[in-house]
matplotlib code that plots the C-alpha trace (Angstrom):
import matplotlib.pyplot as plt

x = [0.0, 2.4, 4.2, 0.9, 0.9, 4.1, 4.4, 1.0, -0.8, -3.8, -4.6, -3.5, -1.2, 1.3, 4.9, 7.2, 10.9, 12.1, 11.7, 14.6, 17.7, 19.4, 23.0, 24.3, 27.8, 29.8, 33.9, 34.5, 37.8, 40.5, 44.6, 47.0, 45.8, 42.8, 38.9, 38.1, 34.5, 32.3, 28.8, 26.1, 22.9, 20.4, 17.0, 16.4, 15.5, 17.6, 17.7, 19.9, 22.4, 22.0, 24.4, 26.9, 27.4, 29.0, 30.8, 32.0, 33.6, 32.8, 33.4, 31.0, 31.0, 29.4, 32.8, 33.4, 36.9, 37.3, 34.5, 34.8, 32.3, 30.6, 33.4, 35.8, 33.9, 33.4, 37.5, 37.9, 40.7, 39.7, 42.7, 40.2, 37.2, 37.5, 34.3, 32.8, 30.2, 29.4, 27.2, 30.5, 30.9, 32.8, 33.3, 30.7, 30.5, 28.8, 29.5, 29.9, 27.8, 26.2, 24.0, 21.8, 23.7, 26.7, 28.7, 32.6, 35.1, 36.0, 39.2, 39.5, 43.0, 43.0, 46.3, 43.8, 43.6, 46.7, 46.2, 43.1, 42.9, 41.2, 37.7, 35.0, 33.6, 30.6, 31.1, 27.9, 27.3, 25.3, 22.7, 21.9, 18.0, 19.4, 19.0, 22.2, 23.0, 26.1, 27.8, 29.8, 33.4, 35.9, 39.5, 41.0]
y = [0.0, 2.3, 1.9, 3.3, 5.8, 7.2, 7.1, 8.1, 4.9, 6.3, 9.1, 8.1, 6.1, 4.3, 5.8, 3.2, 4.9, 1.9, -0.2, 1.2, 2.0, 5.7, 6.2, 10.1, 10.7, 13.7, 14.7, 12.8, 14.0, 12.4, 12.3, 10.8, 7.5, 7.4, 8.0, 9.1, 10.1, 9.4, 7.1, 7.1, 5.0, 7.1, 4.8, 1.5, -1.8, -1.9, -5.4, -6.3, -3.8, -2.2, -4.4, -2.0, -4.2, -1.4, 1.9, 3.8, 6.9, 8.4, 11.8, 14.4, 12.3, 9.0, 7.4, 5.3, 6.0, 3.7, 0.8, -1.6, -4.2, -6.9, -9.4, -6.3, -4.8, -8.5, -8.6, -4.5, -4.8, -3.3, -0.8, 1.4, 1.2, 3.8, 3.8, 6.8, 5.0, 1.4, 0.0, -0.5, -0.8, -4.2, -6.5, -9.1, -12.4, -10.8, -7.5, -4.1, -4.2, -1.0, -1.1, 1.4, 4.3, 3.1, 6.0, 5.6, 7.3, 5.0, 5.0, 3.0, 2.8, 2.6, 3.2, 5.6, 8.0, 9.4, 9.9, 11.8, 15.7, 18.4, 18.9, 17.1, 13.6, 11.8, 9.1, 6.7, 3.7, 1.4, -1.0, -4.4, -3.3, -1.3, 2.1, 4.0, 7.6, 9.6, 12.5, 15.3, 15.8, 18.3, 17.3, 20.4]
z = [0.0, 1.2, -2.7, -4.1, -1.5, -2.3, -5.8, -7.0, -7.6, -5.7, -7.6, -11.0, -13.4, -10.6, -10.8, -9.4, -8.9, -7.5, -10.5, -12.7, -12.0, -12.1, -12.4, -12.1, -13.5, -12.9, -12.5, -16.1, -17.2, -19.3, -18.7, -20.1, -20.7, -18.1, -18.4, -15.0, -13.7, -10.0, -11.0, -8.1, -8.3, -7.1, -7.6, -8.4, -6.5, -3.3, -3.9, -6.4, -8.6, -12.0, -14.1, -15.7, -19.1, -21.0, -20.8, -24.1, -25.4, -27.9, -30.1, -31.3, -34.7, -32.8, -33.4, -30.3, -29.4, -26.0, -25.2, -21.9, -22.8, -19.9, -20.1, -19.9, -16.7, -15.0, -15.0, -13.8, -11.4, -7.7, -7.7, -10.6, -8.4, -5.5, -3.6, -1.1, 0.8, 2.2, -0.7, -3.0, -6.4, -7.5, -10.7, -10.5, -12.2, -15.8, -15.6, -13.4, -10.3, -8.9, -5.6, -4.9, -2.8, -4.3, -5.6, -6.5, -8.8, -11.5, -13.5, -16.6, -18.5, -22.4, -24.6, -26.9, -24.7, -24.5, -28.4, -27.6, -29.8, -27.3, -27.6, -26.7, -26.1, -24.4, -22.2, -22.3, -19.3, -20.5, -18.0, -18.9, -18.6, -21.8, -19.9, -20.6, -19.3, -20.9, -19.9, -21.9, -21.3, -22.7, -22.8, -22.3]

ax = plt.figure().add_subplot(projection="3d")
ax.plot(x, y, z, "-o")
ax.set_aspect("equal")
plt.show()
């Protein structure tokens, strides 16, 4: 009842914020050879993750430049995860794991980047749900 209640399922069309995950990204910046940027999960169920099965870079022509794919984010090495709060952000079996409250500055290496002109770029974090959310960086 209280679901209803407190998303609007009493006085209209139901709206469940619980049911879909929402990632917020912020801080991307690129050096030298590293994408950095901080990902929260701000809704969703509390009881299981969003399953991060894809992160990409691309440029302002679509071209993806850098692309971590499931497998890739099932192997991420703990040392690029650096979380803020309890609910942490890990590899998981199939892909990148993402509580909710988790929030954590991630740092992916790719040779590519070091390569990179100035300008700018969108970085794009893909859910297995196929909910993605991007966010615009300019190399400076």
């Amino acid at each position: 009842m209280t679901n209803q209640v407190f998303h609007g399922g009493l006085w209209g069309k139901l709206h469940n914020k619980s049911v879909k995950p929402k990632l917020e990204i912020s801080e991307g910046k690129i050096h030298k050879e590293h994408l950095s940027f901080d990902v929260y999960r701000v809704e969703g169920a509390d009881v299981y993750g969003s399953w991060v099965i894809g992160i990409e870079l691309s440029d302002g022509d679509n071209n993806v430049l850098m692309a971590y794919a499931q497998d890739d984010l099932a192997k991420l090495n703990k040392r690029h995860i650096r979380n803020y709060y309890i609910a942490k952000i890990k590899a998981s079996k199939h892909s990148m794991l993402v509580p909710l409250g988790a929030k954590a500055k991630i740092s992916l290496p790719h040779p590519q980047l070091a390569k990179l002109s100035k300008g700018n770029y969108t970085l794009k974090i893909t859910d297995i749900s196929g909910l993605y959310w991007t966010h615009d960086i300019t190399h400076l």
